[in-house]
N, CA, C and O of each residue as an XYZ file, in Angstrom:
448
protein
N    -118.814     23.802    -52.716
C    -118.301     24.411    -53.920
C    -116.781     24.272    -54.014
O    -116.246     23.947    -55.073
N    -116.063     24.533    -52.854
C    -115.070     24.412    -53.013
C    -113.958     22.630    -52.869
O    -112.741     22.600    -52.689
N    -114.708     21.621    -52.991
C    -114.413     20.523    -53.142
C    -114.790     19.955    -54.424
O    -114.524     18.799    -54.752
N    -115.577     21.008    -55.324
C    -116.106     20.745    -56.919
C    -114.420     21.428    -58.238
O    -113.907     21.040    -59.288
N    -114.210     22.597    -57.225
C    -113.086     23.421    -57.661
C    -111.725     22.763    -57.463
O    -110.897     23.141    -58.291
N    -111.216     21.732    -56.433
C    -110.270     21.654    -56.407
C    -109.918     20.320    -57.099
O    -108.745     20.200    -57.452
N    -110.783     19.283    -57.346
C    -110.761     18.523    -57.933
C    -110.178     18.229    -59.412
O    -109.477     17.315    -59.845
N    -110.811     19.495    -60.077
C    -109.949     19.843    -61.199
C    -108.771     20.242    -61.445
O    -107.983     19.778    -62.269
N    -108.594     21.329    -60.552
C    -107.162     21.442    -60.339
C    -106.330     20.389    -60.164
O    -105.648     20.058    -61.133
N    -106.231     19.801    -59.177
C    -105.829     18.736    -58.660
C    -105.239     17.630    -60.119
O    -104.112     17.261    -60.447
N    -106.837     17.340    -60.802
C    -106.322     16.821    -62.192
C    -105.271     17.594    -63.059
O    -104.353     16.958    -63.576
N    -105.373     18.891    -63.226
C    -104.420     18.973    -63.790
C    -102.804     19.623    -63.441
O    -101.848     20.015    -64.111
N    -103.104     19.492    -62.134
C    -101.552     19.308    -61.258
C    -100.866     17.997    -62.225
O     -99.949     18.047    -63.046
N    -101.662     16.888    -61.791
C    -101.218     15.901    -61.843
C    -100.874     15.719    -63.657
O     -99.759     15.547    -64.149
N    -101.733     15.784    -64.141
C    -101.459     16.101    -66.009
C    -100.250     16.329    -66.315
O     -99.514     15.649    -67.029
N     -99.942     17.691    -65.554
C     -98.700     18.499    -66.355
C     -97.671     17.856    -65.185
O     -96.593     18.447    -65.130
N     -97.784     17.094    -64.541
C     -96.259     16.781    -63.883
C     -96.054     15.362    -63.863
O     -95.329     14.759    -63.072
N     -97.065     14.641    -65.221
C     -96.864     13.754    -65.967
C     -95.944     13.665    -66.898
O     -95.172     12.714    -67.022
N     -95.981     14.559    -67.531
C     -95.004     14.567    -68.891
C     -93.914     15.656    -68.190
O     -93.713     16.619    -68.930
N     -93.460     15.682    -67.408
C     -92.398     16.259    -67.234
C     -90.654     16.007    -67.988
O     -89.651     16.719    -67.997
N     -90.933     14.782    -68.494
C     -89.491     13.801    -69.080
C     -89.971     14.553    -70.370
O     -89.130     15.214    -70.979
N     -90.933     14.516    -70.713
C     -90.824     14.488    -72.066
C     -90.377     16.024    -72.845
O     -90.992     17.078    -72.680
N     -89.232     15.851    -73.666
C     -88.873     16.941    -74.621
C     -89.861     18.457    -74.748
O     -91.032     18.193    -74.478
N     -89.782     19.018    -74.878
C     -90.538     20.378    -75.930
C     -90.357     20.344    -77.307
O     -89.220     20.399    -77.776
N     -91.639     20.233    -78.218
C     -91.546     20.241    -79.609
C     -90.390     21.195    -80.054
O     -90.344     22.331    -79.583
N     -89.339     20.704    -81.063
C     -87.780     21.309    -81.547
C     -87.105     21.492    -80.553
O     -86.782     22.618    -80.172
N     -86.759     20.340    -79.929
C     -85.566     20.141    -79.232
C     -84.904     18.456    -79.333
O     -85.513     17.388    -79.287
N     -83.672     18.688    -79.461
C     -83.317     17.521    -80.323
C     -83.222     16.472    -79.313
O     -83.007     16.951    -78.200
N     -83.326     15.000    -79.335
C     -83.139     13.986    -78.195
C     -81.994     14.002    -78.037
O     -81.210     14.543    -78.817
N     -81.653     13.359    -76.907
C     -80.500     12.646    -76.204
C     -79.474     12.438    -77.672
O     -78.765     13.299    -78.193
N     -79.626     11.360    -78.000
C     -79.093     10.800    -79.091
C     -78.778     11.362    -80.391
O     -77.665     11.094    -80.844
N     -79.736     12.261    -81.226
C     -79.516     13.111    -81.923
C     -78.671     14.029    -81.577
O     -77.710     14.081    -82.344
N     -78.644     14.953    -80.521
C     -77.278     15.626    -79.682
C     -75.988     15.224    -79.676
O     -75.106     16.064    -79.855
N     -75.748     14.189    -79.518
C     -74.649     13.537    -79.140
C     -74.380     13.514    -80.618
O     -73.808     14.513    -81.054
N     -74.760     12.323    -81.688
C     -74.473     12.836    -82.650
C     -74.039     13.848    -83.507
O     -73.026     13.797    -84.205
N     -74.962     14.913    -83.423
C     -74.635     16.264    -84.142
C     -73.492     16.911    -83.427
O     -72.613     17.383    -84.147
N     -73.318     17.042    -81.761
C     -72.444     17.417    -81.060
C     -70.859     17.382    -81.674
O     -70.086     18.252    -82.075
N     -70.782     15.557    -81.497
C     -69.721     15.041    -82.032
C     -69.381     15.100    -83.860
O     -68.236     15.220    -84.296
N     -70.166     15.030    -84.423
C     -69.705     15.723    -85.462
C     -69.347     17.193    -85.472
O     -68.247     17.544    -85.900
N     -70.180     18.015    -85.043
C     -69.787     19.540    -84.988
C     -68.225     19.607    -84.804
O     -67.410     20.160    -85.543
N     -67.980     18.827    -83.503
C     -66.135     19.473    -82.695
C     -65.850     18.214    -83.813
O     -65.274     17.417    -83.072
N     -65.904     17.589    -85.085
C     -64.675     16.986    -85.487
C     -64.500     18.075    -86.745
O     -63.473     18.491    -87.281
N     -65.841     18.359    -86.990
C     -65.857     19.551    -88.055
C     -64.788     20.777    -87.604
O     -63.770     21.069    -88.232
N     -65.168     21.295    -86.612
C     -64.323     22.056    -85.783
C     -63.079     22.209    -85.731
O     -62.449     23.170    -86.173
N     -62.733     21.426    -85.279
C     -61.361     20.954    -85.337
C     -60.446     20.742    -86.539
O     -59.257     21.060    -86.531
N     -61.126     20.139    -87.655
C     -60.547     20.505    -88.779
C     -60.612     21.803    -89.350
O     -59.681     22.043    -90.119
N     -61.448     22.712    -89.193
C     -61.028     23.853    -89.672
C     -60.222     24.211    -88.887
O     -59.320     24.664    -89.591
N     -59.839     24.348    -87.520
C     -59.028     25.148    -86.466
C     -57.972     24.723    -86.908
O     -57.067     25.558    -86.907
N     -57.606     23.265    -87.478
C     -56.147     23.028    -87.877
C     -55.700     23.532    -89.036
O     -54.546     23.956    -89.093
N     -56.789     23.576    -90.474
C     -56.418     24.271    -91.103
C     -56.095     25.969    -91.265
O     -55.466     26.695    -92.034
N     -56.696     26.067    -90.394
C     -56.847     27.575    -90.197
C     -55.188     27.687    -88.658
O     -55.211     28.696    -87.953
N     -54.326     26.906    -88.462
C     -53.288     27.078    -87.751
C     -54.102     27.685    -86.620
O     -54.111     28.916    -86.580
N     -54.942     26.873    -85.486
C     -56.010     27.425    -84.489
C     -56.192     28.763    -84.382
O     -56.258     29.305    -83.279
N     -56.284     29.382    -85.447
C     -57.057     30.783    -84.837
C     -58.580     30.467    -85.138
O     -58.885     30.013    -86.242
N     -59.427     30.675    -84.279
C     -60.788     29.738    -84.197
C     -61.891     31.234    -84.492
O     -63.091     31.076    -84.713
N     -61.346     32.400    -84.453
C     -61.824     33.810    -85.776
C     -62.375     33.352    -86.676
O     -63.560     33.507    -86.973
N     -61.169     32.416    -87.492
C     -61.353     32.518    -88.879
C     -62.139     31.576    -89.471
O     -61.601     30.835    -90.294
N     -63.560     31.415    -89.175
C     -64.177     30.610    -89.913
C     -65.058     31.157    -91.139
O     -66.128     31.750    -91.277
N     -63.997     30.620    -91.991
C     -63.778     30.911    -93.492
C     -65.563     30.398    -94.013
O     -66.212     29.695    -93.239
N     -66.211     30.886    -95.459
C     -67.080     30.605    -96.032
C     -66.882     28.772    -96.597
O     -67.776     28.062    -97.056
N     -65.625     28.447    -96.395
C     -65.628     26.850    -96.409
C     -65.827     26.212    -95.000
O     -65.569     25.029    -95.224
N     -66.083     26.297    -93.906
C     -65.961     26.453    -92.477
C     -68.037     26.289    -92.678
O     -68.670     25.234    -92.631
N     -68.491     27.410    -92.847
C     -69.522     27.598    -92.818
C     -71.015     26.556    -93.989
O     -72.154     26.095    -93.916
N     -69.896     26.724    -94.885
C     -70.536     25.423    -95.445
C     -70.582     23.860    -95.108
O     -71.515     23.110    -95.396
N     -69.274     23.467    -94.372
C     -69.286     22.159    -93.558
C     -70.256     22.464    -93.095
O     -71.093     21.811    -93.719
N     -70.946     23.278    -92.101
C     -71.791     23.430    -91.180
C     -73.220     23.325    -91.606
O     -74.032     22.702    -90.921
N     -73.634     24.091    -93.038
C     -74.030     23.858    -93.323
C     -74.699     22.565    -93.905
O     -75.876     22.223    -93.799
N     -73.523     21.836    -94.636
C     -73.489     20.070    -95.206
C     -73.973     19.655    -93.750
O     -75.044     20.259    -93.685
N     -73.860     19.157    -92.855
C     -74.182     18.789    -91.797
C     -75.250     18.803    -90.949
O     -75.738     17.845    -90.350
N     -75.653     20.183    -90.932
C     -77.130     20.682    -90.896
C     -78.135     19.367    -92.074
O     -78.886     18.437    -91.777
N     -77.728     19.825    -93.210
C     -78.251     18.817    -94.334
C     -78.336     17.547    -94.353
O     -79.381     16.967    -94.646
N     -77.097     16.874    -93.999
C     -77.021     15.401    -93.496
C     -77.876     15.334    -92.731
O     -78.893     14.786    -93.156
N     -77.895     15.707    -91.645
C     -78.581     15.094    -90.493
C     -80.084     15.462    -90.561
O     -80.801     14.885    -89.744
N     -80.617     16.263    -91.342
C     -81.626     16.729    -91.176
C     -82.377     17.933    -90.836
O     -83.483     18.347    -91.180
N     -81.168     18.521    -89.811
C     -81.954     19.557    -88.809
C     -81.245     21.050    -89.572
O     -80.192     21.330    -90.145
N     -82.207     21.591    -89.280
C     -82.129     23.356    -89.076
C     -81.277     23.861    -88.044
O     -80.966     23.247    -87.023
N     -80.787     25.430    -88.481
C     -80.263     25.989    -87.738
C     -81.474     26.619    -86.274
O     -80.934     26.602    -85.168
N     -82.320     26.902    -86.292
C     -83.617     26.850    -85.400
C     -83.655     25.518    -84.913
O     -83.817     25.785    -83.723
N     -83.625     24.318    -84.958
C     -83.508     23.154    -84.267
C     -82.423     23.006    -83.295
O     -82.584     22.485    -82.192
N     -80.721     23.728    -83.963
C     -79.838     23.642    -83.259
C     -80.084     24.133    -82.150
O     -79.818     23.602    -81.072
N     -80.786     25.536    -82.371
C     -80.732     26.395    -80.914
C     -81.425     26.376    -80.516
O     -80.990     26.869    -79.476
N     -82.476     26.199    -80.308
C     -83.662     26.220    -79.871
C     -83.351     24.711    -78.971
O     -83.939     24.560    -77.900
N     -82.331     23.551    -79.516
C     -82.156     22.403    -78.639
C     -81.138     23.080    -77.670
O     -81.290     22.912    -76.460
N     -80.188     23.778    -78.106
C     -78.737     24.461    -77.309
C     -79.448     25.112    -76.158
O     -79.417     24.549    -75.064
N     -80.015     26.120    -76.292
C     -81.127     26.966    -75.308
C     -81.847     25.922    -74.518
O     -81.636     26.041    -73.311
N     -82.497     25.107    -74.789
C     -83.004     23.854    -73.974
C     -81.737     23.587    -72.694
O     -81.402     24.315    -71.759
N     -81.277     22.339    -73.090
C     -80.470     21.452    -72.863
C     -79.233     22.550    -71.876
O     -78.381     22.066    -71.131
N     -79.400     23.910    -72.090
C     -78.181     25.125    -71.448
C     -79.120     25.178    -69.850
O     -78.408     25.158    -68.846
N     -80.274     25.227    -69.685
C     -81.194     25.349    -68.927
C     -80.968     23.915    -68.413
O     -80.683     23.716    -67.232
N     -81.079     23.064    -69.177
C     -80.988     21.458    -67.785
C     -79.727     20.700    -68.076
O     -79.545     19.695    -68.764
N     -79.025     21.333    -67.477
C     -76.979     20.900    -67.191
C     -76.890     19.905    -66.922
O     -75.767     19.422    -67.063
N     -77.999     18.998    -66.376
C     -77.602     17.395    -66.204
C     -78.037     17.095    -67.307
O     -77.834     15.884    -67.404
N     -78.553     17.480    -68.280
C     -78.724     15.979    -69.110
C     -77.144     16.942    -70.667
O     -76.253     16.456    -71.363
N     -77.571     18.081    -70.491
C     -76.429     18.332    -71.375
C     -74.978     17.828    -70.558
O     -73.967     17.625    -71.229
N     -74.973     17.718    -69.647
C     -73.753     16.623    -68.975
C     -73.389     15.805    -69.574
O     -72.384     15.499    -70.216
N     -74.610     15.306    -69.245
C     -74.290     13.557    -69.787
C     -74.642     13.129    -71.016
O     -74.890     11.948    -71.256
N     -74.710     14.526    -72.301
C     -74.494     14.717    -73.369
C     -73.189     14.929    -73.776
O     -72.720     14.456    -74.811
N     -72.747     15.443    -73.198
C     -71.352     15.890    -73.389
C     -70.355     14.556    -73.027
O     -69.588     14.007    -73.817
N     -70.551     14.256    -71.837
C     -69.795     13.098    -71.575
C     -69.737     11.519    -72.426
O     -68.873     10.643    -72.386
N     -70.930     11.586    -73.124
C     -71.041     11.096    -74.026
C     -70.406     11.089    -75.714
O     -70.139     10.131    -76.439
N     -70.279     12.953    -76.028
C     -69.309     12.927    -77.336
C     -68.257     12.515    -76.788
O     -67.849     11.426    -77.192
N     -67.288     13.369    -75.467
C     -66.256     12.902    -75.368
C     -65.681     11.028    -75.693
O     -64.869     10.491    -76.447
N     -66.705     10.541    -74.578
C     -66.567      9.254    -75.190
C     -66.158      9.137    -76.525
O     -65.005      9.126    -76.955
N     -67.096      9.061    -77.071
C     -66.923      9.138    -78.915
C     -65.790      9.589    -79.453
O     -65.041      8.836    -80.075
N     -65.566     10.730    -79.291
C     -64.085     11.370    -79.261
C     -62.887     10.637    -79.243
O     -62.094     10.463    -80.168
N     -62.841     10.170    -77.928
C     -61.650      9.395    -77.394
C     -61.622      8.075    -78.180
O     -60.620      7.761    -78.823
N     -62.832      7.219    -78.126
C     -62.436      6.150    -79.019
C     -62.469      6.410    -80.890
O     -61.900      5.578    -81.597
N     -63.103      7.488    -81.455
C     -62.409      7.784    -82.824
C     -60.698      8.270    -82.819
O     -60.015      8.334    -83.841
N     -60.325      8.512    -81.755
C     -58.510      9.119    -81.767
C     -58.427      7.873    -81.495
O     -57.541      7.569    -82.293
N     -58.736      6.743    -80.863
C     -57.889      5.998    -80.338
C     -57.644      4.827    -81.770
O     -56.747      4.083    -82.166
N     -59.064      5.226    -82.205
C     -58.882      4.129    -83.806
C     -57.814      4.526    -85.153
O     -57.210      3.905    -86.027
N     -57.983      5.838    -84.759
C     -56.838      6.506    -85.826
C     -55.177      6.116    -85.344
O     -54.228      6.526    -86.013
């Protein structure tokens, strides 16, 4: 009996530590991240300059960029976080998310 019982198990050990790579439904990829990321801090940043960096004051024009952007790209504010909350939990790949806007970053200043 107990070589009828473990068999199954066994299958689905193996099942669920198959898809281990793969995402959780509403969480944004690699690539989509980086994207939205790097737009967010250029969005950012222009309000902080207009606003003389006090980073408080994000004005109802502040909030609508955010909004436009949300729109552009597609995603919801529930997509954002629900990916943020993800990706806060596995620090290597939001790493090498991050290291990635920077990239981006550095070569949009360097083109300006």
């Amino acid at each position: 009996m107990k070589k009828h019982f473990l068999f199954p198990v066994a299958i689905c050990v193996f099942l669920c530590g198959c898809h281990g790579d793969a995402l959780p439904k509403g969480v944004m990829d690699h690539e989509q991240m980086v994207g939205f990321l790097t737009e967010a801090y250029v969005l950012e940043s222009l309000y902080a300059v207009e606003n003389e960096f006090d980073y408080t004051a994000l004005d109802t024009a502040a909030m609508e960029g955010y909004e436009e952007l949300l729109s552009r790209r597609g995603l919801t504010r529930e997509l954002v976080d629900s990916s943020m909350a993800y990706y806060t939990k596995h620090l290597d790949e939001y790493a090498s998310i991050h290291d990635e806007v920077v990239a981006r970053l550095d070569s949009m200043r360097a083109e300006l």
